[in-house]
C-alpha positions as CSV (number, residue, x, y, z in Angstrom):
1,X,34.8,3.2,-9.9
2,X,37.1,0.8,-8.9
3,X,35.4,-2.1,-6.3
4,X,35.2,-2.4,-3.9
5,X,34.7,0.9,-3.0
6,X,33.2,2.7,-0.4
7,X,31.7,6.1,0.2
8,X,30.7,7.0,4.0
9,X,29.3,3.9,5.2
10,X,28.4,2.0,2.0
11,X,30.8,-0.5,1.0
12,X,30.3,-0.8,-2.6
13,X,30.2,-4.5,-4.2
14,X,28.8,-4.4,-7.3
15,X,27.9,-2.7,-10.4
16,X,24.3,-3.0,-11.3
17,X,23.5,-0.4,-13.9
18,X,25.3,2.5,-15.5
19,X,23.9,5.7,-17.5
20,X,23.8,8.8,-16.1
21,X,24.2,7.4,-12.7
22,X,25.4,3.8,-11.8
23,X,23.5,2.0,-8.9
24,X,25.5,-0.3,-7.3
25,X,25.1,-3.3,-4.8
26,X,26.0,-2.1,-1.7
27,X,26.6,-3.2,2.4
28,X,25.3,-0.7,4.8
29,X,28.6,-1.6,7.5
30,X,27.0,-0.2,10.5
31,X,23.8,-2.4,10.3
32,X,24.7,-5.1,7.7
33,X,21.8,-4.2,5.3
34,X,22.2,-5.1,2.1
35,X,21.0,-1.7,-0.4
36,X,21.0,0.1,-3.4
37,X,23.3,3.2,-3.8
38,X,23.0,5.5,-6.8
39,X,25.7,7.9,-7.9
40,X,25.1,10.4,-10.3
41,X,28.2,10.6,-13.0
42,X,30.7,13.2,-14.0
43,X,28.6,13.8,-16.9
44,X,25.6,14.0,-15.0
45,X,27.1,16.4,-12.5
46,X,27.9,18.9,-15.4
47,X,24.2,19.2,-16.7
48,X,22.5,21.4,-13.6
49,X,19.1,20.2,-15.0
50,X,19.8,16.2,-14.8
51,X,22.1,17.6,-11.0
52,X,19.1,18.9,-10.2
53,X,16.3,16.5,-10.7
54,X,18.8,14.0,-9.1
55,X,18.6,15.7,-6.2
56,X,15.0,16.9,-6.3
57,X,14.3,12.6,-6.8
58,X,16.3,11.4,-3.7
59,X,14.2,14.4,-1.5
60,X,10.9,13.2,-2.9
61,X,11.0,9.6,-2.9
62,X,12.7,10.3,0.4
63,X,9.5,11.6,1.7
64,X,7.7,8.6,1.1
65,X,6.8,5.8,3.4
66,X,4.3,3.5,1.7
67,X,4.8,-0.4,1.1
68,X,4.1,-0.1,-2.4
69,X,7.1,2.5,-2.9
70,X,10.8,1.7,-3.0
71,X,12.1,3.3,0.0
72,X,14.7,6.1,0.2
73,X,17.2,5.4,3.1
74,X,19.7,8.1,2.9
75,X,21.1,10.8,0.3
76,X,24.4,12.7,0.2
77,X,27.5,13.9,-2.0
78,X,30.3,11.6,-1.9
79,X,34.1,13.0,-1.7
80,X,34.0,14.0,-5.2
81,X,30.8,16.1,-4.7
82,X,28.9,13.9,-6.5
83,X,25.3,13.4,-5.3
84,X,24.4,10.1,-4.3
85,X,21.3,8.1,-2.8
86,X,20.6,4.9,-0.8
87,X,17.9,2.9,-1.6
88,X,16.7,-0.2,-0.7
89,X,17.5,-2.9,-2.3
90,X,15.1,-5.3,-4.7
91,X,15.4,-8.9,-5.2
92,X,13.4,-10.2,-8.4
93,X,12.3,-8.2,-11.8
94,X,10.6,-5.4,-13.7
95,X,7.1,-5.6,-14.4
96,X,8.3,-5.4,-18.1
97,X,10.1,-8.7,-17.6
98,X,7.4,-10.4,-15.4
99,X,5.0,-9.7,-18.3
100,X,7.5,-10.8,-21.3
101,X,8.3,-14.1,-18.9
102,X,4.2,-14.6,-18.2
103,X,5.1,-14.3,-14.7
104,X,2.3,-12.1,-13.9
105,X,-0.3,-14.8,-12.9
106,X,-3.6,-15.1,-13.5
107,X,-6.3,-12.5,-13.7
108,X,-6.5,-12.0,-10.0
109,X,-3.3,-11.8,-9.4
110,X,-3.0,-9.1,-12.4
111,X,-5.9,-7.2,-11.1
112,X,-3.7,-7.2,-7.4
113,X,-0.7,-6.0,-9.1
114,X,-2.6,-2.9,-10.4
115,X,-4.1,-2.2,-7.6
116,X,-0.5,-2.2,-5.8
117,X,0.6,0.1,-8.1
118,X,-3.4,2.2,-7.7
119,X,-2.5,2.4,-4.2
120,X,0.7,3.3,-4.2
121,X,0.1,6.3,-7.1
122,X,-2.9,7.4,-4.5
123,X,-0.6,7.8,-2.1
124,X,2.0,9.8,-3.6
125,X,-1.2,12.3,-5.0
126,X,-1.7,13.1,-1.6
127,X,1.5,14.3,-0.9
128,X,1.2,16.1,-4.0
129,X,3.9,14.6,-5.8
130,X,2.7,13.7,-9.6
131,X,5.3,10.7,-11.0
132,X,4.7,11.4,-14.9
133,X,6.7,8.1,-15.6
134,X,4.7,5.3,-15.1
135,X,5.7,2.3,-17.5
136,X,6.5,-1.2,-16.8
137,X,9.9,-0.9,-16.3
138,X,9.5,1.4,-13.3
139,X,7.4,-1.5,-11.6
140,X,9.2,-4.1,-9.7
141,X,8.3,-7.6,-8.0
142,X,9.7,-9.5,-5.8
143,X,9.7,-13.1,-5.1
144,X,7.2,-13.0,-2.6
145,X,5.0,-10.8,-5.4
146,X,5.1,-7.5,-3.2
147,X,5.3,-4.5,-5.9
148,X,7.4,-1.2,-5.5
149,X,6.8,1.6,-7.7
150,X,10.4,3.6,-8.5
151,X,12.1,6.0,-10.6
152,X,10.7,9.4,-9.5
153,X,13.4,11.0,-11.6
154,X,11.2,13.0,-13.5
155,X,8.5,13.6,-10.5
156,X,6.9,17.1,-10.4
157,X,5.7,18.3,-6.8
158,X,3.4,21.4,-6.6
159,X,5.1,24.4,-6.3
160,X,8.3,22.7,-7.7
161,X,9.1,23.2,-11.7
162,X,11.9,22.4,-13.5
163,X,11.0,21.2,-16.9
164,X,12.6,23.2,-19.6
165,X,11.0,25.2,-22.6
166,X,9.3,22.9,-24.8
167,X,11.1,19.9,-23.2
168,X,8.8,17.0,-23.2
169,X,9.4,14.5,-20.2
170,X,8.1,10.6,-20.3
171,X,8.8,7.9,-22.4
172,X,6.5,8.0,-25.4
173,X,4.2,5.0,-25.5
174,X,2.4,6.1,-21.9
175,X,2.3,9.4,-22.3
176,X,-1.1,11.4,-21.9
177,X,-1.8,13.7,-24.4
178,X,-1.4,17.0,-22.1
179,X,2.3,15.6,-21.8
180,X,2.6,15.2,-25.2
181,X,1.0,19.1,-26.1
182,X,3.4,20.3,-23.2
183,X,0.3,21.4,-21.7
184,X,-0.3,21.7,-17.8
185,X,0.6,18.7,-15.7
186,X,-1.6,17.6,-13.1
187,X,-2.0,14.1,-11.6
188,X,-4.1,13.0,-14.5
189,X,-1.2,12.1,-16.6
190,X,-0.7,9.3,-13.8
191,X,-4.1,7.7,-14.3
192,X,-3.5,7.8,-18.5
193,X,-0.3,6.3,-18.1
194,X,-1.6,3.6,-15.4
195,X,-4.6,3.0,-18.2
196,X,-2.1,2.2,-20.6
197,X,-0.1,0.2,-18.1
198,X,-3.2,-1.5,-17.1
199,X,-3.9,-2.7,-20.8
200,X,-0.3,-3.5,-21.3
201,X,-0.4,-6.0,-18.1
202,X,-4.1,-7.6,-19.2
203,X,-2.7,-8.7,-23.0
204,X,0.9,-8.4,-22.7
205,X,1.3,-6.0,-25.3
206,X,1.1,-2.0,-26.2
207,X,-2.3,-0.7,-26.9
208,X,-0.6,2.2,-29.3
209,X,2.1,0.9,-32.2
210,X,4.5,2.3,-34.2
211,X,8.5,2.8,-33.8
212,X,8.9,7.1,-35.0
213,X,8.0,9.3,-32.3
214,X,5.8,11.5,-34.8
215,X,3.4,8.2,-35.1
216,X,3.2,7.4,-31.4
217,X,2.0,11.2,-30.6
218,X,-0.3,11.2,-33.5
219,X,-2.1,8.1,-32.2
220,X,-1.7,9.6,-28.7
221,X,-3.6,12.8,-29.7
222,X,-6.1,11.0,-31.9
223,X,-6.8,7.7,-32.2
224,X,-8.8,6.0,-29.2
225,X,-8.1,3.1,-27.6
226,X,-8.4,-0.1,-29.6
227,X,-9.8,-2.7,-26.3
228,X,-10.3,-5.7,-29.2
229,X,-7.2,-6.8,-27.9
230,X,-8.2,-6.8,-24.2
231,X,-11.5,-8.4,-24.4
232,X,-9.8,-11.0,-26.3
233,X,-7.3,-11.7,-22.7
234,X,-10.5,-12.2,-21.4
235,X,-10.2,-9.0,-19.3
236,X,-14.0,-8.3,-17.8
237,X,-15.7,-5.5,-19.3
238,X,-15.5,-3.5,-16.4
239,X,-11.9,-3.5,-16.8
240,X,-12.0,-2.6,-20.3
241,X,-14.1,0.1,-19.4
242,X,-11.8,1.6,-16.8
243,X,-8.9,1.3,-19.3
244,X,-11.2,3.2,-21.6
245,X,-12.0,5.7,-18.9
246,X,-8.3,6.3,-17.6
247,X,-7.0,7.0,-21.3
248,X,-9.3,9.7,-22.5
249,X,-8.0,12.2,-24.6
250,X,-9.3,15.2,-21.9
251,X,-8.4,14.9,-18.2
252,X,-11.4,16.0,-16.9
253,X,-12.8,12.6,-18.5
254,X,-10.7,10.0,-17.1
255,X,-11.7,9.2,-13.0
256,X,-10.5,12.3,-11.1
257,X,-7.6,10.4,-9.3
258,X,-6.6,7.2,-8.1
259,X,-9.4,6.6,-5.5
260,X,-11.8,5.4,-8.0
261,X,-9.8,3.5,-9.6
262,X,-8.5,1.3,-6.3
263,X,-12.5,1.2,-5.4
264,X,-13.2,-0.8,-9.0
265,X,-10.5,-2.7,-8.7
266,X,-11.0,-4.0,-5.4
267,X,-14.6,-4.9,-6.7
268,X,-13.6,-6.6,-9.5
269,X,-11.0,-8.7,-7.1
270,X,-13.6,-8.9,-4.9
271,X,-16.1,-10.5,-7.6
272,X,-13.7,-13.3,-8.7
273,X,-13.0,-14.7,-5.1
274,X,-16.7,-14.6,-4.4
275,X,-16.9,-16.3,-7.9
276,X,-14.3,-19.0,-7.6
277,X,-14.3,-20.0,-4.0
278,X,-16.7,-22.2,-2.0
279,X,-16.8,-20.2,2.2
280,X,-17.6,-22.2,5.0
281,X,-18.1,-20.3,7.8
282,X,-15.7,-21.2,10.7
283,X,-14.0,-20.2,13.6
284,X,-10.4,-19.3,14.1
285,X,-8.8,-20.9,16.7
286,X,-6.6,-19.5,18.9
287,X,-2.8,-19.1,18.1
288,X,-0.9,-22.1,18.7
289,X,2.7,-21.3,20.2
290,X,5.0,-19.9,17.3
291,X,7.6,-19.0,17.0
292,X,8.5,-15.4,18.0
293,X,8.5,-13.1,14.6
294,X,10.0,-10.3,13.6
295,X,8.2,-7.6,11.6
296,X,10.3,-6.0,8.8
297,X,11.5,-2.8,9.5
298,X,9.9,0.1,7.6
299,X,12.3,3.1,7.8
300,X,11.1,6.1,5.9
301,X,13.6,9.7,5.7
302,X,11.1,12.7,5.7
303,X,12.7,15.5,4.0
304,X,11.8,19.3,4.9
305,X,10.8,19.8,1.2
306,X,8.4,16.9,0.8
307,X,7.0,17.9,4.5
308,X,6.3,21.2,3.8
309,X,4.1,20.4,0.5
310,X,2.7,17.7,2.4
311,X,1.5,20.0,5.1
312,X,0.7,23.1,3.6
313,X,-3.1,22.8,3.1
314,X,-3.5,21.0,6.3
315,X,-5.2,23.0,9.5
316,X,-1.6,23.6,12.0
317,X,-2.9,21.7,14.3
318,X,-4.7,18.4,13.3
319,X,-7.9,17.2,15.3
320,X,-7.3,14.5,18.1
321,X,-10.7,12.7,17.1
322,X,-12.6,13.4,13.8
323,X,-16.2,12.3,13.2
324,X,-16.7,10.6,9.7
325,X,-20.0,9.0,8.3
326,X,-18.8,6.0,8.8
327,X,-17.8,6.7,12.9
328,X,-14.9,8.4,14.9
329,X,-11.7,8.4,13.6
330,X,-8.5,8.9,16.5
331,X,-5.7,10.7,15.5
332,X,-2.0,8.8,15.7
333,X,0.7,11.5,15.5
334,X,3.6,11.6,13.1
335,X,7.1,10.5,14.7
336,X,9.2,7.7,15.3
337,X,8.0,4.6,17.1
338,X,9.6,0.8,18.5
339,X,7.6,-2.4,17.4
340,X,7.3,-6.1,17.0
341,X,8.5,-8.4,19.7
342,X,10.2,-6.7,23.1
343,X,9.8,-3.1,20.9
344,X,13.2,-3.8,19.4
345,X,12.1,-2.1,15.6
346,X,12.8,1.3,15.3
347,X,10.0,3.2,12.8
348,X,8.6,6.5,11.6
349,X,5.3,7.1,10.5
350,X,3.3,10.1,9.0
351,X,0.5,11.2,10.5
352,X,-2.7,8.9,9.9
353,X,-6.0,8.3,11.4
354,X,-7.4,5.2,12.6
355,X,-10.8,4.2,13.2
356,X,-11.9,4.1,16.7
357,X,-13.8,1.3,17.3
358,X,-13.8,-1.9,15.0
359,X,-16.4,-1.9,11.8
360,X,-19.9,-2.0,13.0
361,X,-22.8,-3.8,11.9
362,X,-24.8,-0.6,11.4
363,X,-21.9,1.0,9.0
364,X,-21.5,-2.5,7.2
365,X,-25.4,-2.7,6.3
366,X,-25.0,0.8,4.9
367,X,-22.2,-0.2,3.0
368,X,-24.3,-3.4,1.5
369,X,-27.5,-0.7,1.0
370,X,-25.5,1.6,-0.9
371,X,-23.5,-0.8,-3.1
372,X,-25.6,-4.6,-3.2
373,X,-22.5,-6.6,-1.9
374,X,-23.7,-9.4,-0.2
375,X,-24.4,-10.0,3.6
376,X,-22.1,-11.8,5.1
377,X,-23.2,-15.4,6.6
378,X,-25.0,-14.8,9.6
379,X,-25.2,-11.0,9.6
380,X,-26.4,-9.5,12.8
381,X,-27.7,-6.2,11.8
382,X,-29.9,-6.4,14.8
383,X,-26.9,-5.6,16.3
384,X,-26.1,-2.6,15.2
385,X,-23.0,-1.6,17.6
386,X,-21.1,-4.9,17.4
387,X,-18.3,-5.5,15.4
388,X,-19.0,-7.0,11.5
389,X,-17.8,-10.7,11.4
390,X,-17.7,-13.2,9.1
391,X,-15.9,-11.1,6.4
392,X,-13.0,-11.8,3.6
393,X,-10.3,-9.5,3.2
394,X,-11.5,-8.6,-0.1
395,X,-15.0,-7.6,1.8
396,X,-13.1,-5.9,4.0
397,X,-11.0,-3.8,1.7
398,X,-14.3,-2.9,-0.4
399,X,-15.6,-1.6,2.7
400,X,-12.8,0.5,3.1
401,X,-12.8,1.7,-0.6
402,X,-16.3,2.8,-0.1
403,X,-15.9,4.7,3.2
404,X,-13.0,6.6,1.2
405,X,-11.1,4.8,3.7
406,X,-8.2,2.1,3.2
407,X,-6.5,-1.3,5.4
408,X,-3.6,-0.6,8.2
409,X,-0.7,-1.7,7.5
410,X,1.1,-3.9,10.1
411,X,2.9,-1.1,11.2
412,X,0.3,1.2,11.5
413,X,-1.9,-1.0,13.1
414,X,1.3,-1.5,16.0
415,X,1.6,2.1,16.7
416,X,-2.2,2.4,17.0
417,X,-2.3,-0.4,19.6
418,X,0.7,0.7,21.9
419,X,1.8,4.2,21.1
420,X,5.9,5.2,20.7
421,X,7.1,3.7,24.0
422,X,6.5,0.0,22.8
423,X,4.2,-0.6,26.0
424,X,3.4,-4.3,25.8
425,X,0.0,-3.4,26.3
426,X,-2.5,-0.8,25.0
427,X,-3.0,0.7,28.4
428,X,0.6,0.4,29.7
429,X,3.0,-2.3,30.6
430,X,1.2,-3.8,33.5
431,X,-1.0,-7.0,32.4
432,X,-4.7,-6.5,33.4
433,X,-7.4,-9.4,31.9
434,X,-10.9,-7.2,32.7
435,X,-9.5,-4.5,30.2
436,X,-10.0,-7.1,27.1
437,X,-12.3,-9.9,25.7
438,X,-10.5,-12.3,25.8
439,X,-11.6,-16.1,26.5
440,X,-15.2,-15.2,26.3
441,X,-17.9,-16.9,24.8
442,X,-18.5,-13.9,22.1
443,X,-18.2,-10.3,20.4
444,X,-18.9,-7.6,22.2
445,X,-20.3,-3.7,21.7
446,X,-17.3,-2.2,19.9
447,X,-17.2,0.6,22.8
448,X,-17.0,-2.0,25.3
449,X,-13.5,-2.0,27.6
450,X,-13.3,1.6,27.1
451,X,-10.5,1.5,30.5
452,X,-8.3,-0.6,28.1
453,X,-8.4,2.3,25.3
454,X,-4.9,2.7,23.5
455,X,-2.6,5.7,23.9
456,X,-4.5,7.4,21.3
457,X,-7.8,6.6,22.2
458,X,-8.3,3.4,19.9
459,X,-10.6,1.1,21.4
460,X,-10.7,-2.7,21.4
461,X,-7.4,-3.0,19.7
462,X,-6.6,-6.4,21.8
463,X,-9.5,-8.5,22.1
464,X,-13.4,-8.7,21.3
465,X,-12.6,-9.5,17.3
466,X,-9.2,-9.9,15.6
467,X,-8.3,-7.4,12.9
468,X,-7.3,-7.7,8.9
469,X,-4.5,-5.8,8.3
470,X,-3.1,-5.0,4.7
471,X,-0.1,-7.2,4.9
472,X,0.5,-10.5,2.9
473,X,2.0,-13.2,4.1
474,X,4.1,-15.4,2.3
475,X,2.6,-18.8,3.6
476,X,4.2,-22.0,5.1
477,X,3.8,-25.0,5.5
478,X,3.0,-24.8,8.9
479,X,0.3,-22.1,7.7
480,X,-1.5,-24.2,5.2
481,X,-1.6,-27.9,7.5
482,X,-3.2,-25.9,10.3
483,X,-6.1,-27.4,11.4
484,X,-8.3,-24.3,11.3
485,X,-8.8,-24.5,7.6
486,X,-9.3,-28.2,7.1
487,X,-12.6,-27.5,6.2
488,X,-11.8,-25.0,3.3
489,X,-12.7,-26.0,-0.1
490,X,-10.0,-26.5,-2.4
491,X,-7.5,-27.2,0.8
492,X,-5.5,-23.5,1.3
493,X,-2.1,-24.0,-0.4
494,X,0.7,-20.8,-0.3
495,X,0.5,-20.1,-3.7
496,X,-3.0,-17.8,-2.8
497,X,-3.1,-14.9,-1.6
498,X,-2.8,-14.6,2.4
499,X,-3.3,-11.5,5.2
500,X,-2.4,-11.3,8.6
501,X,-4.3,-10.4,11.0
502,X,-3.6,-9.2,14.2
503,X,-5.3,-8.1,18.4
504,X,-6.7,-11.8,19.0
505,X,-10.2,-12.1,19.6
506,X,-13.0,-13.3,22.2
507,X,-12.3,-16.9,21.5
508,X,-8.3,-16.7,21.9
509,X,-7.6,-17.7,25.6
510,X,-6.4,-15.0,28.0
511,X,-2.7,-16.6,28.6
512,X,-2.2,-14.9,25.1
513,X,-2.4,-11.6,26.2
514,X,1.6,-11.1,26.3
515,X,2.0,-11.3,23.1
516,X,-1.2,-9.3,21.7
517,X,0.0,-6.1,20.3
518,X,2.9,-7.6,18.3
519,X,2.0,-11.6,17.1
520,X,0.0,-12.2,14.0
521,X,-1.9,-14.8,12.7
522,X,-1.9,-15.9,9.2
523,X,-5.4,-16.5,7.1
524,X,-6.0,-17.0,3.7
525,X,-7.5,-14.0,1.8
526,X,-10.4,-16.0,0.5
527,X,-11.3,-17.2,4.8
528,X,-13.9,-15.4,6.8
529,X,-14.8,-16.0,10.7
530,X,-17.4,-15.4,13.4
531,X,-14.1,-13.6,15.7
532,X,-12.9,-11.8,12.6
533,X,-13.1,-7.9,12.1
534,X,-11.5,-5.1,11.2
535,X,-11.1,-1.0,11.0
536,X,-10.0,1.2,8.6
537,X,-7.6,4.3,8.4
538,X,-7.3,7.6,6.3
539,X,-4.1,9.9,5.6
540,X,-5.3,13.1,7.0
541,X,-6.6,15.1,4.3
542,X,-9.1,12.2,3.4
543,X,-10.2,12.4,7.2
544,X,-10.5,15.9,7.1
545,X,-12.4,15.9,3.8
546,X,-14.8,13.3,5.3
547,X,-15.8,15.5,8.7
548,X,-19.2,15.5,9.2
């Protein structure tokens, strides 16, 4: 194609790739975004099978709105018929790269990229949508060490086959040995692959050799795992032993989905910062003026395909308020939104529920009962309805893990707090200071200011504690000289990992109140406060399987 070119609004500028598609650099001209498009070739148009999976890619990764995933703007057929997609697009390198280039980091910051890529393959499961290509190259970072998982080209959706007669589909060397038999595919192929990913990223090599085809399938069906090579990276055991567990020969072996998997791993990140880092227990102060941010925009296209697998073994109408062991969860209804400062961010969410009350003392100490993590510093479980304080974001997320639960995102978080209407309050858009705890002296019950519930019933979202959310930060300078953390042992620097969190607390003074729903406040992963909480949310069917 000859550049620049242009089809619809894209205004192609550059070729990136070329096989049977070329992706291309491209300008969206009505907003100025810079994306991805990909255009599937003559050649490719001729074959119906490689037309078709094109097409059945852009609708499933379409469907998808997860910050793990690459997102799926737009899809079409240009003036030559030929199908094309928009993606977004992604500044840094492949996994396969990273690892070649010992870019990957040290252990911790291996054990987060895996359990990016865990989340993100626990996600897709649940909208039934099995990837069956998971490999390094299909892994990207970015500068600011976010990973996307891509390439659902060969991604099989329940109720959606198009594999050929004895047609074997994956790239060799992560292939589980159902895929190799050209057995029946479920979502188990996903966690062998993600074992032998897993290894791969620990050592920075293949855990199965050999250049013919015949020899890789052979070792594949059976050989076992060699993990000499991984305890000598200095992996933990534990890790080993998932790796072991993930690649076993039968499916019904291996940990039935991604869940347990993201629980260990969160553990085992969990484990290293209690390990390596010296807490003090301080307070957060409140927010210093800022300047005003602007949340990224998260724009997801659901697709009626996707939708209707998504949907089809859910109740029609989805409970307002669930109750769960671990409390009520409110329900926050699919649809598009308006965020961040003066609601100027258009989004779209799926469905999700959301906690109604901050983490309380009593569900924390069954937490530490059932799994021996440690109390946090100055644990009131004499207190059993106020919020848990005093809690890292790697507590935090084991909590979640536990519960069967997971962190909001930013986004989520917003739409919780204020509804679609971008009220600049939970309760509305008039300002009313008894509906929050704000510039008090303390925590509060977590049903306390029950008048200054959010549209969907969320209580506390503003006020009593601030709230983790599961959203880095990519630190400044400004971030790392605050004050706050002058006590903090090494001195915070923006290399580690840091979370936002967002709602304010007790402690932050009422004047901030404005700005509430939509501000943040950056805190290193590793810090912990006495006005620092947080609540968890579920994709619908892991609320509905945790009814009581």
């Amino acid at each position: 194609m000859q550049l620049p070119a242009r089809i619809g609004k894209y205004e192609l500028e550059e070729l990136l790739g070329r096989g049977m598609a070329e992706v291309y650099r491209a300008r969206d001209t009505v907003i100025g975004r810079t994306v991805a498009v990909k255009v599937l070739t003559d050649e490719g148009c001729k074959d119906s099978e490689t037309k078709n999976r094109f097409l059945a890619e852009a609708r499933m990764a379409g469907s998808i709105s997860h910050e793990n995933v690459i997102s799926i703007y737009d899809f079409g057929v240009d003036e030559n018929q030929h199908p094309f997609m928009v993606m977004e697009f992604l500044r840094g390198e492949d996994l396969r790269h990273a690892i070649k280039n010992g870019r990957t980091g040290d252990l911790s910051n291996k054990l987060r990229i895996a359990l990016d890529i865990a989340r993100a393959l626990e996600y897709t499961h649940s909208l039934k949508i099995i990837h069956r290509d998971i490999k390094p190259e299909n892994v990207h970072i970015n500068q600011a060490g976010v990973v996307k998982l891509m390439d659902f080209g060969i991604a099989k959706t329940e109720g959606l086959g198009m594999t050929r007669a004895g047609y074997v589909l994956g790239t060799p060397y992560y292939m589980a040995p159902e895929q190799v038999m050209g057995q029946g595919i479920t979502e188990q192929v996903d966690v062998y692959s993600f074992g032998i990913l897993l290894f791969e990223l620990m050592t920075g090599r293949k855990p199965i050799t050999g250049e013919a085809v015949e020899r890789i399938f052979f070792s594949i069906l059976n050989e076992p795992i060699d993990l000499t090579p991984l305890r000598e990276s200095g992996a933990p055991e534990s890790i080993c032993n998932l790796v072991a567990a993930c690649t076993a020969k039968n499916p019904a072996e291996r940990p039935q989905g991604f869940g347990p998997v993201c629980a260990e791993l969160q553990r085992q990140i969990t484990e290293l910062t209690a390990a390596t880092m010296v807490i003090p227990t301080v307070v957060v102060p409140p927010p210093p003026p800022r300047p005003k941010w602007i949340l990224p925009a998260v724009l997801g296209v659901v697709v009626a395909l996707a939708v209707g697998i998504y949907f089809a073994t859910r109740p029609k109408v989805l409970p307002a308020t669930i109750t769960t062991p671990t409390g009520d969860m409110v329900l926050v209804q699919s649809g598009p939104f308006r965020y961040g400062d003066e609601a100027k961010e258009p989004g779209n969410l799926p469905d999700f529920y959301i906690d109604k009350t901050e983490v309380t003392n009593k569900d924390y100490l069954t937490f530490i009962k059932a799994t021996g993590h440690d109390e946090p510093v100055g644990f009131q479980p004499e207190k059993p309805d106020y919020p848990v304080v005093n809690v890292t974001y790697a507590d935090a997320a084991a909590y979640a893990g536990w519960a069967h639960k997971r962190m909001p995102k930013g986004t989520e978080w917003e739409k919780a707090a204020r509804g679609t209407d971008g009220r600049l309050y939970p309760w509305g858009n008039q300002p009313d200071k008894s509906l929050v705890n704000l510039g008090s002296s303390s925590a509060g019950p977590v049903t306390g200011f029950a008048n200054g519930k959010s549209p969907y019933g969320a209580l506390n979202m503003v006020g009593n504690v601030a709230e983790y959310i599961d959203q880095r930060h990519p630190a400044t300078e400004f971030d790392t000289k605050n004050e706050a953390f002058s006590k903090l042992q090494p001195p915070p620097t923006a290399d580690e990992p840091w979370y936002r969190i967002r709602g304010l607390s007790f402690s932050d003074p009422s004047k901030y109140i404005d700005r509430a729903v939509w501000d943040f406040v950056a805190v290193p992963a590793r810090w912990k406060g006495s006005n620092i909480g947080f609540r968890c949310v579920a994709d619908p069917d892991q609320a509905l399987a945790l009814r009581k």
